[in-house]
C-alpha positions as CSV (number, residue, x, y, z in Angstrom):
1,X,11.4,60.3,-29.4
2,X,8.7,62.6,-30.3
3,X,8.2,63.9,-33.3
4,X,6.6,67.8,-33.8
5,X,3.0,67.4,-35.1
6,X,1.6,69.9,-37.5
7,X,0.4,73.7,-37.3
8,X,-3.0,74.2,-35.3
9,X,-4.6,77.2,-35.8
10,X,-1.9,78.8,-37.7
11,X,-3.8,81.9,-38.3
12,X,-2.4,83.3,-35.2
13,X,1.1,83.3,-36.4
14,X,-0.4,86.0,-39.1
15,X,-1.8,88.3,-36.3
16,X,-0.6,91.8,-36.7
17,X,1.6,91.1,-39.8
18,X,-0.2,93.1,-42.8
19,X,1.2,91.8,-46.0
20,X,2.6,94.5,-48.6
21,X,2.9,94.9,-52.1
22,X,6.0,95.0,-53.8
23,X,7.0,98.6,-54.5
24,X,9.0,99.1,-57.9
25,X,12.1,101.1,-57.6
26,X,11.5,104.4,-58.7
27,X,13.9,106.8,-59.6
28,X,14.6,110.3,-57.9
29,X,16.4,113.4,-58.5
30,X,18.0,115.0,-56.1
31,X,18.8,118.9,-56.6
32,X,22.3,119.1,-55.1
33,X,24.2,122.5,-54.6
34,X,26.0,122.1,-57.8
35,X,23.4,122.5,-60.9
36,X,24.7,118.9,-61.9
37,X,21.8,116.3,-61.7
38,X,22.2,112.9,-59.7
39,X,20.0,109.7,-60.6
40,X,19.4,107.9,-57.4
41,X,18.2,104.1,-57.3
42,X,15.8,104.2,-54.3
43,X,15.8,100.5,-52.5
44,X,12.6,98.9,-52.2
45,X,11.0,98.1,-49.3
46,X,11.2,94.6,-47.8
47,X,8.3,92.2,-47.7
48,X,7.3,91.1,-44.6
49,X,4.7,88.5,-44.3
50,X,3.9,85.0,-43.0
51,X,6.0,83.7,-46.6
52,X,8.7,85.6,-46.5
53,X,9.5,84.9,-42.9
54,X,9.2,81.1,-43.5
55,X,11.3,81.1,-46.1
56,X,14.1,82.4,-44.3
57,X,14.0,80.0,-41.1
58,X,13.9,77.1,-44.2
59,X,17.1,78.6,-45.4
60,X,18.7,78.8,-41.9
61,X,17.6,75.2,-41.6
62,X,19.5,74.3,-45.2
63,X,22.7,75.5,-43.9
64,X,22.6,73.6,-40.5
65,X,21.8,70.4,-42.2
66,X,24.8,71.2,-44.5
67,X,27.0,72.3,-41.9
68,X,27.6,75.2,-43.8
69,X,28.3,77.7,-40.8
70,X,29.7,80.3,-43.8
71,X,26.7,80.0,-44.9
72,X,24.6,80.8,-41.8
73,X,26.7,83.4,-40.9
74,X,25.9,85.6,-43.9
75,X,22.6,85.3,-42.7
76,X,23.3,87.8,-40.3
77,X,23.3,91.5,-39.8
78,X,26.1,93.6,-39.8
79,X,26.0,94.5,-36.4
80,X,26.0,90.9,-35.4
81,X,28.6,89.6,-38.1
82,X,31.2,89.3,-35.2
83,X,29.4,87.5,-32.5
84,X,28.0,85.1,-34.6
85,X,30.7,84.4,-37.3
86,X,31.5,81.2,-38.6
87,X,33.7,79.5,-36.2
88,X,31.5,81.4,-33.2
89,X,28.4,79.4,-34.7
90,X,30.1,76.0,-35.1
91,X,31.6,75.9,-31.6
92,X,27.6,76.8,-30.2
93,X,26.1,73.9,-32.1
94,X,28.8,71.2,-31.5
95,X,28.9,72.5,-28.3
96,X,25.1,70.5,-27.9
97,X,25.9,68.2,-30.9
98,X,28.1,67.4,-33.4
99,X,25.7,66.4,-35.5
100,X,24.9,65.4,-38.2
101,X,21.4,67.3,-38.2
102,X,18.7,66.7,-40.2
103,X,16.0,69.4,-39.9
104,X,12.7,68.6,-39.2
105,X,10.7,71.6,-38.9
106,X,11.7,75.4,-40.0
107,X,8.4,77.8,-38.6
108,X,8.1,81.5,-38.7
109,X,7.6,83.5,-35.4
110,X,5.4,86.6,-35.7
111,X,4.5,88.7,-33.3
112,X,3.2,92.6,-33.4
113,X,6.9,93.5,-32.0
114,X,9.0,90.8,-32.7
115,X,9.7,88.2,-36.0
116,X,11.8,85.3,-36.0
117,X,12.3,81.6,-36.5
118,X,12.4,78.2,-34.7
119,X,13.9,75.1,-36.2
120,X,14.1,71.7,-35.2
121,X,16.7,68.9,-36.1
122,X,17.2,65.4,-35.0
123,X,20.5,65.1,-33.9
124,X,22.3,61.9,-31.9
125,X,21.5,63.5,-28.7
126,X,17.7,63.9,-29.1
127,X,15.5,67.1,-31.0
128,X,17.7,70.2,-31.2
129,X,15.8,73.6,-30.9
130,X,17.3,76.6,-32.8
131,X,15.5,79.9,-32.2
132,X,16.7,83.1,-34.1
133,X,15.0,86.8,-34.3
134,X,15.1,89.0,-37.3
135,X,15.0,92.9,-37.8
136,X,12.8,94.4,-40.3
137,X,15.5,93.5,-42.9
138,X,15.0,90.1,-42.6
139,X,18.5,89.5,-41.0
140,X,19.5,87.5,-37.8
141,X,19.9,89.2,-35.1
142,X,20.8,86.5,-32.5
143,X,20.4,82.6,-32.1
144,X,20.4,80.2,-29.4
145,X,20.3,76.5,-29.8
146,X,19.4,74.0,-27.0
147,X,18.2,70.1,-26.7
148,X,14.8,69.8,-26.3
149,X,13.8,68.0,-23.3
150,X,12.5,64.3,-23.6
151,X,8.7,64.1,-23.1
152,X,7.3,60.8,-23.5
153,X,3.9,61.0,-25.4
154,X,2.7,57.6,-23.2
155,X,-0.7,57.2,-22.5
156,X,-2.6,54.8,-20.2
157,X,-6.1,52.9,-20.3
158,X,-8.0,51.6,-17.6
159,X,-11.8,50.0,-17.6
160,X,-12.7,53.6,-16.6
161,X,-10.9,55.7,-18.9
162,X,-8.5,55.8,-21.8
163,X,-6.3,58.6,-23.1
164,X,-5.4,60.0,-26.3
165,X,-2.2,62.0,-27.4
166,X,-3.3,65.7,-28.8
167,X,-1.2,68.6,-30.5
168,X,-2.3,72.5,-30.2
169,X,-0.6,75.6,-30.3
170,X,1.3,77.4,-32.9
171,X,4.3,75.5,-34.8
172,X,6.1,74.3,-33.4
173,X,2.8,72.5,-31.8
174,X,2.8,71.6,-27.9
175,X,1.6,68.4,-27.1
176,X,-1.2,66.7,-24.6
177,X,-2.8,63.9,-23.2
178,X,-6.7,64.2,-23.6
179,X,-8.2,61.8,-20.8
180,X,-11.5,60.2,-21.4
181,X,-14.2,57.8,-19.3
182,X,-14.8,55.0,-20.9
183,X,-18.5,54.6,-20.2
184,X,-19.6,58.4,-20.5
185,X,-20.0,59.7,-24.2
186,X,-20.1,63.8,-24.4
187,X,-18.8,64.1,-21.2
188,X,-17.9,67.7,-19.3
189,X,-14.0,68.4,-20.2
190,X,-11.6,70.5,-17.7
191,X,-8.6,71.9,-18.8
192,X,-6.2,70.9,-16.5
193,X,-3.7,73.9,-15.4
194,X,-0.2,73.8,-13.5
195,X,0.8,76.3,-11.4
196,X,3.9,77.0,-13.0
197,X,4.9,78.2,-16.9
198,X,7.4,75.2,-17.1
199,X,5.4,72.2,-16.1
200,X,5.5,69.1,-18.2
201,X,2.2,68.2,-18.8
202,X,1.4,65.9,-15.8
203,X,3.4,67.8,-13.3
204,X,1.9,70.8,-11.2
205,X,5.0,72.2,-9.6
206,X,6.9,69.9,-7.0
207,X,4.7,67.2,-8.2
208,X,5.4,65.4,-10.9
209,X,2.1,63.3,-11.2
210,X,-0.8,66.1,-10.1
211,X,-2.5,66.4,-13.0
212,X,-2.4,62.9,-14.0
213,X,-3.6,61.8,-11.1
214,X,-6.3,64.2,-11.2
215,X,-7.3,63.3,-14.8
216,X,-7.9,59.9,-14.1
217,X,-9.7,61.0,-10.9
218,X,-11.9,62.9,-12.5
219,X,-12.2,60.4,-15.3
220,X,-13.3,57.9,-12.4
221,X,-16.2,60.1,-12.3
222,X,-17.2,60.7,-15.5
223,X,-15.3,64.2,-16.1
224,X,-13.1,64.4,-19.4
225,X,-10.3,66.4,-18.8
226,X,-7.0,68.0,-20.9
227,X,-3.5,68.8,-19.7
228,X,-0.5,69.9,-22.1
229,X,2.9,70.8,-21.8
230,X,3.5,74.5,-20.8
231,X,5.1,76.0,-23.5
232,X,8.5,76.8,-21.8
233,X,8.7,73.2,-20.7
234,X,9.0,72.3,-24.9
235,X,11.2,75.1,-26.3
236,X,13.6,75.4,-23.5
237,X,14.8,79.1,-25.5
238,X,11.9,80.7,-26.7
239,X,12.2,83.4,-23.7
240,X,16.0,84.0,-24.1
241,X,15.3,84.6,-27.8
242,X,12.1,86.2,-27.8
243,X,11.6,88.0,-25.1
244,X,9.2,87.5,-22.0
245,X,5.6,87.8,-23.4
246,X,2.4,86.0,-22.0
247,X,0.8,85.7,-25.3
248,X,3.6,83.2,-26.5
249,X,4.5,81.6,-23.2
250,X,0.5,80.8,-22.5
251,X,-2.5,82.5,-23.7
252,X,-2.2,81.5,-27.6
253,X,-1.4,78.2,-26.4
254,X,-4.2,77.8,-24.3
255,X,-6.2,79.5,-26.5
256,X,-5.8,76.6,-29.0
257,X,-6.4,74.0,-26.5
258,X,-9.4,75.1,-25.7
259,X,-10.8,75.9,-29.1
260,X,-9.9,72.2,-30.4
261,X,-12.2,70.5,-28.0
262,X,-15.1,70.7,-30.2
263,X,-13.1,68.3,-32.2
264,X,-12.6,65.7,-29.9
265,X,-15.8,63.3,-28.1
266,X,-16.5,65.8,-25.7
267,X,-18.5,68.2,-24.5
268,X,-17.4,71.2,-25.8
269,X,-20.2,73.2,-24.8
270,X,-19.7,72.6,-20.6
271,X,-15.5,73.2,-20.3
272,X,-14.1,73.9,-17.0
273,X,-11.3,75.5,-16.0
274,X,-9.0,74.0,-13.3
275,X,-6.3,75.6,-11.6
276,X,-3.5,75.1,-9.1
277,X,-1.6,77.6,-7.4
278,X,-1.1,80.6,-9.5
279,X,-2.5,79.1,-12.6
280,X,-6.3,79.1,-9.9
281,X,-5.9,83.1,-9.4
282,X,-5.1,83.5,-13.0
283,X,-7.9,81.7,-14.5
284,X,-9.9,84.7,-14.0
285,X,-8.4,86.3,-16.5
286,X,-8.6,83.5,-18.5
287,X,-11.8,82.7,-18.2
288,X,-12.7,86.2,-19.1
289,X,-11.0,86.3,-22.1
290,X,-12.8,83.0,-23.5
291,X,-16.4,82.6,-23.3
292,X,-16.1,78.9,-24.4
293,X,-15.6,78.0,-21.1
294,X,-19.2,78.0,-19.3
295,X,-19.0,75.2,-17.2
296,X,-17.0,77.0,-14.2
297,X,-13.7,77.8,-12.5
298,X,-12.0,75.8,-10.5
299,X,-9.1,76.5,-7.5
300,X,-7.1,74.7,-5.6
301,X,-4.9,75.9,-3.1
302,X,-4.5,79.4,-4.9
303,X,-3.0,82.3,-3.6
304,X,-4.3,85.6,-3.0
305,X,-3.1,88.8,-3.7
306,X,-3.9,92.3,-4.1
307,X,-2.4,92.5,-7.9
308,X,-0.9,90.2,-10.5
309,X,2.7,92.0,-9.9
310,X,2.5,90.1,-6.5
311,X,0.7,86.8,-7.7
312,X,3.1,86.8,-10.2
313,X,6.4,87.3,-7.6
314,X,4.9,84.9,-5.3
315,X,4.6,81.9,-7.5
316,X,8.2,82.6,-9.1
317,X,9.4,83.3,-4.8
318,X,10.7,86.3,-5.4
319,X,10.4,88.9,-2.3
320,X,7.4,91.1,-1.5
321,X,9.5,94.3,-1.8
322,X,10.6,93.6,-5.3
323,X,6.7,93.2,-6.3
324,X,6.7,96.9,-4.6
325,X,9.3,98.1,-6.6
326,X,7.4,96.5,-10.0
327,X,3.9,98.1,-9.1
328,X,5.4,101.6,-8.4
329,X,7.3,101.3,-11.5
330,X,4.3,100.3,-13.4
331,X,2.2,103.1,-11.9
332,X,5.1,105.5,-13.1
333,X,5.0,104.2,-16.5
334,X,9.2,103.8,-16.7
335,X,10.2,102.1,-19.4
336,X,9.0,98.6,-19.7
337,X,12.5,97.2,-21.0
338,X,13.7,97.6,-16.8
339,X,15.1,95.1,-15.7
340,X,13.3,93.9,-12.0
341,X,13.8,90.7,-10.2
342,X,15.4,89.3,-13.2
343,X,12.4,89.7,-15.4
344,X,11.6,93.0,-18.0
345,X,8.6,95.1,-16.4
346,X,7.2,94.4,-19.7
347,X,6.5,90.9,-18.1
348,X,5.2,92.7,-14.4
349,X,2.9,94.6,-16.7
350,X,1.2,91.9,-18.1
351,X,1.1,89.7,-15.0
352,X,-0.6,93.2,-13.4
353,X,-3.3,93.1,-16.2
354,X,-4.1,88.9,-15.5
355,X,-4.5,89.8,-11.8
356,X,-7.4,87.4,-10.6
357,X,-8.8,90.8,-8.3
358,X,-9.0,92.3,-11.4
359,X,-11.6,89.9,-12.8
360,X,-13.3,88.5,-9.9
361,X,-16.6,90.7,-10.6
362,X,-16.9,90.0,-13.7
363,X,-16.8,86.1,-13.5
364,X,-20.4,85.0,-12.9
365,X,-20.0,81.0,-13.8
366,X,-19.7,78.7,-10.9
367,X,-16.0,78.9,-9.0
368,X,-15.2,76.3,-6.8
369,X,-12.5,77.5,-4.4
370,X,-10.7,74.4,-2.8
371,X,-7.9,74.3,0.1
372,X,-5.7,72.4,1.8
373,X,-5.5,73.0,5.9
374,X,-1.7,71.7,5.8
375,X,-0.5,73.5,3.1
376,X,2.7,75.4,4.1
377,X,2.4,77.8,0.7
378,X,-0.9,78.9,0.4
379,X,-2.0,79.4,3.7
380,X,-5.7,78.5,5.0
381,X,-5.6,81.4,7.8
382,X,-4.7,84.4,5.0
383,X,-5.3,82.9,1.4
384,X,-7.9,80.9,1.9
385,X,-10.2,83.3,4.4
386,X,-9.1,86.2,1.8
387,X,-10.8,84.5,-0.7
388,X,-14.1,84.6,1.4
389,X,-13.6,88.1,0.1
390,X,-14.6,87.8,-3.3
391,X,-17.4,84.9,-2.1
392,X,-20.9,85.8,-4.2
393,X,-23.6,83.2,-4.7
394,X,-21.7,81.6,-7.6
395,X,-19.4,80.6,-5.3
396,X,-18.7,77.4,-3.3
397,X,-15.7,77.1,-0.8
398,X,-14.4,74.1,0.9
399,X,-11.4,73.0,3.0
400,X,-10.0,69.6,3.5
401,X,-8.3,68.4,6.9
402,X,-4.4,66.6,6.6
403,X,-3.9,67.8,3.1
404,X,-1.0,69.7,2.1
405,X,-0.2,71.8,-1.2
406,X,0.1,68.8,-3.3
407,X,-2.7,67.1,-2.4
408,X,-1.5,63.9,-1.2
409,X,-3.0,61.8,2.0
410,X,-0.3,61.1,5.1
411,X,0.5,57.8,2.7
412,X,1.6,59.9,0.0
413,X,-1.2,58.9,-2.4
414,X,-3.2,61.5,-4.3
415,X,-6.2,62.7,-1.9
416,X,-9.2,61.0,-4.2
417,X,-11.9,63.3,-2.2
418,X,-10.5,66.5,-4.6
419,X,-11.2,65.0,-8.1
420,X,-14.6,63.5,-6.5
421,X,-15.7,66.9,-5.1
422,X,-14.8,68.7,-8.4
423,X,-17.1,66.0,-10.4
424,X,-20.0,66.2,-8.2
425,X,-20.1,70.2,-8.5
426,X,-19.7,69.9,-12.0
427,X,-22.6,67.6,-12.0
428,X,-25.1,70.3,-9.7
429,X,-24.3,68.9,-6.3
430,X,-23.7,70.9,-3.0
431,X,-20.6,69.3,-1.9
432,X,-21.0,71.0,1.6
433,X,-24.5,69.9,2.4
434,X,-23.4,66.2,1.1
435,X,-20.0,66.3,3.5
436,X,-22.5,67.3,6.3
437,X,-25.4,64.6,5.7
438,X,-22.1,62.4,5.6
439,X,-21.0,63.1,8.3
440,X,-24.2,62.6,10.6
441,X,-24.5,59.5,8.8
442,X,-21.5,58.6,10.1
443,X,-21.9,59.5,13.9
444,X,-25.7,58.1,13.6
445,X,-24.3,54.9,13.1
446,X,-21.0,54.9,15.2
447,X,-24.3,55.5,17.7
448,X,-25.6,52.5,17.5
449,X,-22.8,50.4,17.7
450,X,-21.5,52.1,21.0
C-alpha cells in the first residue's frame, strides 16, 4: 500500500489566495427612526489563507479518526446541516469502511474560485479519500468519500535501464516511475503522456502497458523518460467535489513534473514531450505554456480537429453534434455553469483554449508526427493527411504499416520501431532518409541472393 509522499511545489496551492489582516471589531452607530441610539458589534471578517484553510481539513480529519460524526457535522453550513447530519455522514463512511481510520494526510485546496480540503485515512479496505469544499465562511459545503485505487509503486531494472519511484504535484502528491539507461549519464528525458485524464501511470487508454513499454524502449536507446498517474486516476472525487477544471486535473500536475527534472540525473535542459491520442494534439498547448521543454513534440496517432471543443468530445466519444452545441454556446458566451454532454461548458471552454490548431504556429521546436496505418480511431486517410496541414520545416511525419492505435505488432508485442524512431530524432537523425537507405539495402541484397 502506498503511502502519500510530501508537498512538491506547494507554492501553487497559495496562488490567488491574498492573505488578510485581522480586522478588530469596531463599533457603529446606527441612527434609527426613533432618536434612541443602538451600539452594534460589527463581525469581523474571516481569514482566509493557506493556514487557516489547513487547519480546518486537520480538524475534519480529528473527528473521522474519532468517529465523532456530531462533531463533523457542526462543521457544516446551515444550508447543508440536513444533508449531511450525523447519522447521514456515518452511513456515507461505513458505507466504504467501518473503520477504524487513522488519518494520514489533511491538505488545503485553493483555487481562485474554489477552497476546500482532501484527507486521507488508512482504513481495512485500503487509503480512503475524503474531499470537502468550503464557502468563504470556512464551513463545509459538501463531502464525498471514496477508496482510493490500488497503484503499485513497483519498479523494474534491466542491464539497460533501471527506474526510480518519483512524487510531484500538489498534496496530496501524484506519483511516477522515472526510467533511466543504465549506461547513458545526462541523458534527454520525455515526459511520457496518456491520452486520457484517468490513466494509471503505465496505461495509455485501452492499453494498460503503453507507456511502460515505451519507457523501457526508449530507455533501450539511451532516452530517459517520466510517466505519472493522471490525477483523476489517484483521487477518484476530486471532480465531483471540485468541479471540472484543467488546472487541477492536469496542468499544475504536469507542471511540477516537469519542473522537478532538474533534480533528477537527467538532462533537464533537452525535455521532450510525448503524446498519444489526445494528450499528442494537446501538447501544443502544453508545450507553449512551458519553455523548459526544448527538445521537441512528439505524436502518436493523434487526432485532428478544427477546435479543442471537438478534440476534447472525441477523446471522451461523445457525438460531433454535441461539440456543435459546446462551440456555439461558447461563441455566445452562455453561462459557463451549462450543463453539455455531461460536462459544465466551463470545461468546453478550456478544452477550446488547449486546442492544438490554436498553437501549431507558434510551436517552432522539432514535432514528430507518428501514425499507425491500421488504426481504426485515428484514421491515416483524415487525421493523419490533416496533419500535413500544419507540416513546416520543423516537422517530420512518418507512418508505420500493420500497426494499429496501440501500437502493437500482429503478435501482440509493443511495435519496437516507435520507441527506436523517437530516440534517433531526438538524437538529429532523419528517420525517413534512414527507412529509405534501409530499405534499398534490403532489396540490394535480396538481389544478389535471387
Amino acid at each position: 500500500m502506498r503511502k502519500a509522499g510530501t508537498v512538491v511545489l506547494a507554492c501553487l496551492l497559495l496562488t490567488g489566495c491574498a492573505q488578510k489582516a485581522e480586522p478588530e471589531p469596531e463599533r457603529v452607530i446606527t441612527a434609527p427612526e426613533s432618536e434612541e441610539t443602538v451600539e452594534v458589534l460589527a463581525v469581523p471578517a474571516v481569514r482566509v489563507n493557506y493556514g487557516t484553510v489547513k487547519k480546518k481539513a486537520e480538524e475534519a480529519a480529528e473527528t473521522i479518526r474519532q468517529g465523532n460524526w456530531e462533531g463533523l457535522a457542526s462543521l457544516f453550513s446551515h444550508s447543508s446541516a440536513e444533508t449531511f447530519s450525523a447519522s447521514a455522514l456515518k452511513e456515507q463512511f461505513h458505507s466504504v469502511s467501518e473503520g477504524p481510520y487513522e488519518p494520514i494526510e489533511a491538505d488545503p485546496v485553493i483555487r481562485e474560485d474554489v477552497m476546500g480540503g482532501i484527507v486521507l485515512v488508512s482504513c481495512s479496505e485500503g487509503i480512503l479519500e475524503c474531499a470537502f469544499r468550503l464557502n468563504d465562511s470556512l464551513e463545509i459545503e459538501t463531502l464525498e468519500c471514496a477508496l482510493r485505487p490500488s497503484i503499485e509503486d513497483r519498479v523494474e531494472e534491466t542491464e539497460d535501464w533501471r527506474e526510480i519511484v518519483i512524487t510531484a504535484g500538489n498534496a496530496p502528491v501524484i506519483t511516477g516511475i522515472l526510467t533511466l539507461p543504465a549506461d547513458k549519464e545526462n541523458a534527454p528525458v520525455a515526459v511520457l503522456m496518456g491520452e486520457m485524464l484517468n490513466d494509471e501511470r503505465d496505461a495509455s487508454g485501452s492499453n494498460s502497458d503503453f507507456r511502460k513499454e515505451l519507457a523501457h524502449g526508449l530507455a533501450e536507446h539511451g532516452i530517459a523518460s517520466v510517466r505519472f498517474d493522471a490525477r483523476l486516476a489517484e483521487d477518484p472525487v476530486l471532480t465531483s467535489v471540485f468541479g471540472w477544471d484543467f488546472r487541477s486535473v492536469l496542468s499544475e500536475d504536469f507542471a511540477s513534473i516537469v519542473h522537478s527534472l532538474e533534480h533528477y540525473p537527467v538532462n533537464a535542459a533537452k525535455i521532450i514531450y510525448v503524446g498519444h491520442g489526445a494528450a499528442g494534439a494537446l501538447g501544443y498547448g502544453l508545450v507553449r505554456a512551458h519553455f523548459e521543454i526544448t527538445g521537441g513534440l512528439v505524436l502518436i496517432n493523434a487526432p485532428f480537429e478544427d477546435d479543442g471543443a471537438h478534440l476534447f468530445a472525441r477523446s471522451v466519444w461523445i457525438d460531433e453534434e454535441t461539440a456543435d452545441e459546446a462551440v456555439e454556446a461558447l461563441q455566445n458566451k452562455e453561462d459557463e455553469s451549462k450543463m453539455i454532454g455531461g460536462y459544465p461548458l466551463s470545461w468546453w471552454s478550456q478544452w477550446q483554449d488547449m486546442g492544438a490548431l490554436v498553437y501549431t504556429r507558434y510551436v517552432a521546436i522539432p514535432i514528430l508526427i507518428q501514425q499507425g496505418e491500421e488504426d481504426q480511431i485515428v484514421l491515416l486517410k483524415e487525421d493523419y493527411n490533416r496533419w500535413k496541414t500544419q507540416k513546416g520545416s520543423n516537422v517530420t511525419m512518418k507512418s508505420y504499416e500493420d500497426i494499429g492505435h496501440d501500437l502493437k505488432t500482429e503478435d501482440g508485442d509493443f511495435e519496437e520501431k516507435i520507441a527506436e524512431d523517437i530516440a534517433d530524432w531526438i538524437n538529429g537523425i532523419d528517420i525517413n532518409k534512414k527507412e529509405d537507405a534501409s530499405s534499398k539495402k534490403t532489396a540490394s541484397q535480396t538481389g544478389r541472393r535471387s
